[in-house]
N, C-alpha and C positions, 0 to 999 in steps of 0.2 A: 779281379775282373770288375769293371763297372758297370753296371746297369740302369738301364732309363726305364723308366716304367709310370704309369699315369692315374691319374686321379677320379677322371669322369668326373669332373666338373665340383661340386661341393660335395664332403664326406659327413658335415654336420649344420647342422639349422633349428630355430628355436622348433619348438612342440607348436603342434597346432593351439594347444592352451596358451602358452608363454606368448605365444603371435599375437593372442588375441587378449591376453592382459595388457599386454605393450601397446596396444591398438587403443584400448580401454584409457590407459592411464592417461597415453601423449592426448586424446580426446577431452581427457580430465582437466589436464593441463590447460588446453588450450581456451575451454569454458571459462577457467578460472581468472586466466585472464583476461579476457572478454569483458566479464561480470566486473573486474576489478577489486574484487573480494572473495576471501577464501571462506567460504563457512565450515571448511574440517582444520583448519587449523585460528581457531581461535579468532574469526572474523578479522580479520587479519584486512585490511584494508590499504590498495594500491591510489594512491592521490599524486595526481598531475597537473599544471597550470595551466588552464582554458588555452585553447589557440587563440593569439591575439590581445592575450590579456598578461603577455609577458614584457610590454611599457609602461602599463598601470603599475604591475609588483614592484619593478624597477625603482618607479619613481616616489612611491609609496616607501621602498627600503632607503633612500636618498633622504627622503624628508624627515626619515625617523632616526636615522643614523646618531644624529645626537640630542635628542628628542628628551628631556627627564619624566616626562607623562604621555603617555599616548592615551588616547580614547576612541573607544571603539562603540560606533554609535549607529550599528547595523537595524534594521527594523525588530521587532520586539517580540516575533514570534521564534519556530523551531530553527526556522532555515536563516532566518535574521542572526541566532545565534553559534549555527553552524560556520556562515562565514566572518562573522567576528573570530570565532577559533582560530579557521583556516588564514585569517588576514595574520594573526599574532603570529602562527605557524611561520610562514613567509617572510613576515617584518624581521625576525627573531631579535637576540638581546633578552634583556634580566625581563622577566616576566614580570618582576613588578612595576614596572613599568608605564602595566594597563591596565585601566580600565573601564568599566563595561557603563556603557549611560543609555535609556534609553527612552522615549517621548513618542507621542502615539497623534500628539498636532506641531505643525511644525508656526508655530507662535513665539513670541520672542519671551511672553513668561514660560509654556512648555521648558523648550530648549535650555534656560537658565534654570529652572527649577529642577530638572534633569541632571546639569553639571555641575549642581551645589551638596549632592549625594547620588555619588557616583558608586557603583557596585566592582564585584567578579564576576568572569565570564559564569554563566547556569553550567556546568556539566551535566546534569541528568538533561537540560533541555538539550543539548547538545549530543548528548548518548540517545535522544530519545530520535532525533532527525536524523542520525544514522543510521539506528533500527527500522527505520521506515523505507528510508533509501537502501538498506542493505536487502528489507525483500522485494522491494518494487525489481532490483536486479536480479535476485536469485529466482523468483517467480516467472520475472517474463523470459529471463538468456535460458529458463531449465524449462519452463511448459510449453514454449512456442514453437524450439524446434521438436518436440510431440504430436502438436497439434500439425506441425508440417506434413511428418511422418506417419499419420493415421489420418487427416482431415482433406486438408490443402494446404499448397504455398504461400507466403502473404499471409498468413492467419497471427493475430498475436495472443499472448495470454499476458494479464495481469492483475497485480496483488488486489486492489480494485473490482478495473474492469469484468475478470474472469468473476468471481463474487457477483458482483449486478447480471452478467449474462445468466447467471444459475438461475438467480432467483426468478428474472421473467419468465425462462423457458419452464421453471416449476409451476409456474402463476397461468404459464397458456397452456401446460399439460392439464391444469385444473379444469380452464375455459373448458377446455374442449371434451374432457372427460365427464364435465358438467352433465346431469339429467333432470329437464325441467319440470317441476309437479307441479302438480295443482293443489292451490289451496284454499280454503275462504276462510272470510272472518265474519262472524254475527254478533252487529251492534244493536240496543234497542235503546230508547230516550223513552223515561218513565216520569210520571208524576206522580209526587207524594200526596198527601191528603189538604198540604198544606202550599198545596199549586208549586213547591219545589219539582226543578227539573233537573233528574238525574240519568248520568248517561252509562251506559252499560256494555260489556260485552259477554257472552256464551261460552262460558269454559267449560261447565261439563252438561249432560245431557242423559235422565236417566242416573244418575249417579257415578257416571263414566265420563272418561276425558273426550271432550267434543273437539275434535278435527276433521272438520268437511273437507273431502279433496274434489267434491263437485256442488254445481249447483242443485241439484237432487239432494245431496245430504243435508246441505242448506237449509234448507226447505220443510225439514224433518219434525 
């Protein structure tokens, strides 16, 4: 005999847990992309070419293509030597190839004195503008949507910015928690024997520490 018989719709489905790990993770996920950096797997860093700055690269890998030196003569701080990296990154070929020059006036002894001792890219300065960039992201794509969720819309947070807002709102809890006293000070202008004039003030009084908190005590 054959029989048909029915199911009522699904017989199985994740756990209300497993729902919401899965909820969790693909959230995790999607941060992570966002951010363009993974901080649980080894700052793992996602890099793409600017919109619009894909006929510079171009024309930058054309010109280098058979190029026996290339010099990389980006400005001379973090992010200066960040994109000298990122340019090498994208030129690519034998790395040694390049290197690193760099002058702080743009003057015709600068510039030659610059490519007469030419260096290697910094990597700690290079590591160092990534560590900065990597919390400026992790900071503002992980506290902002927080600050949406408990504050308001539109609110941002930063590695920075967040940091300065602490400190004034600590500085005007002080203001206002502030209680103002009163106090005086007692100077006196004396003469020696010897018509010198010396000038004075009242520290104790009695053989006790003198702090008038009025004009009464002052006066004492």
């Amino acid at each position: 005999a054959k029989v048909v018989s029915k199911t009522a719709a699904e017989v199985k489905k994740m756990s209300p847990e497993e729902k919401a790990e899965y909820k969790s993770l693909k959230a995790k996920q999607a941060l992570v992309a966002r951010m363009g950096v993974d901080p649980e797997k080894g700052w793992k860093a996602k890099y793409q070419t600017l919109p619009g700055k894909e006929k510079v690269v171009k024309e930058l890998q054309t010109l280098a293509a058979n190029a026996d030196h290339i010099y990389l003569a980006t400005d001379l701080d973090r992010e200066g030597e960040a994109i000298a990296w990122h340019l090498q990154q994208v030129i690519g070929g034998d790395e040694s190839r390049y290197q690193r020059v760099v002058f702080n006036e743009i003057t015709k002894s600068a510039i030659q004195d610059a490519f007469s001792q030419p260096s290697v890219l910094d990597t700690n300065m290079v590591n160092a503008q990534q560590a900065r960039r990597f919390l400026d992201r992790v900071v503002g794509f992980m506290a902002s949507p927080l600050l949406w969720k408990k504050v308001a819309r539109g609110l941002s947070a930063g590695r920075v910015q967040s940091v300065a807002v602490r400190l004034v709102v600590e500085r005007e809890s002080e203001i206002k928690a502030f209680v103002p006293e009163e106090f005086w000070d007692v100077h006196a202008e004396l003469n020696t024997l010897t018509d010198d004039l010396l000038k004075m003030q009242v520290v104790k009084h009695q053989g006790k520490a003198f702090n008038p908190v009025n004009e009464t005590e002052a006066q004492t």
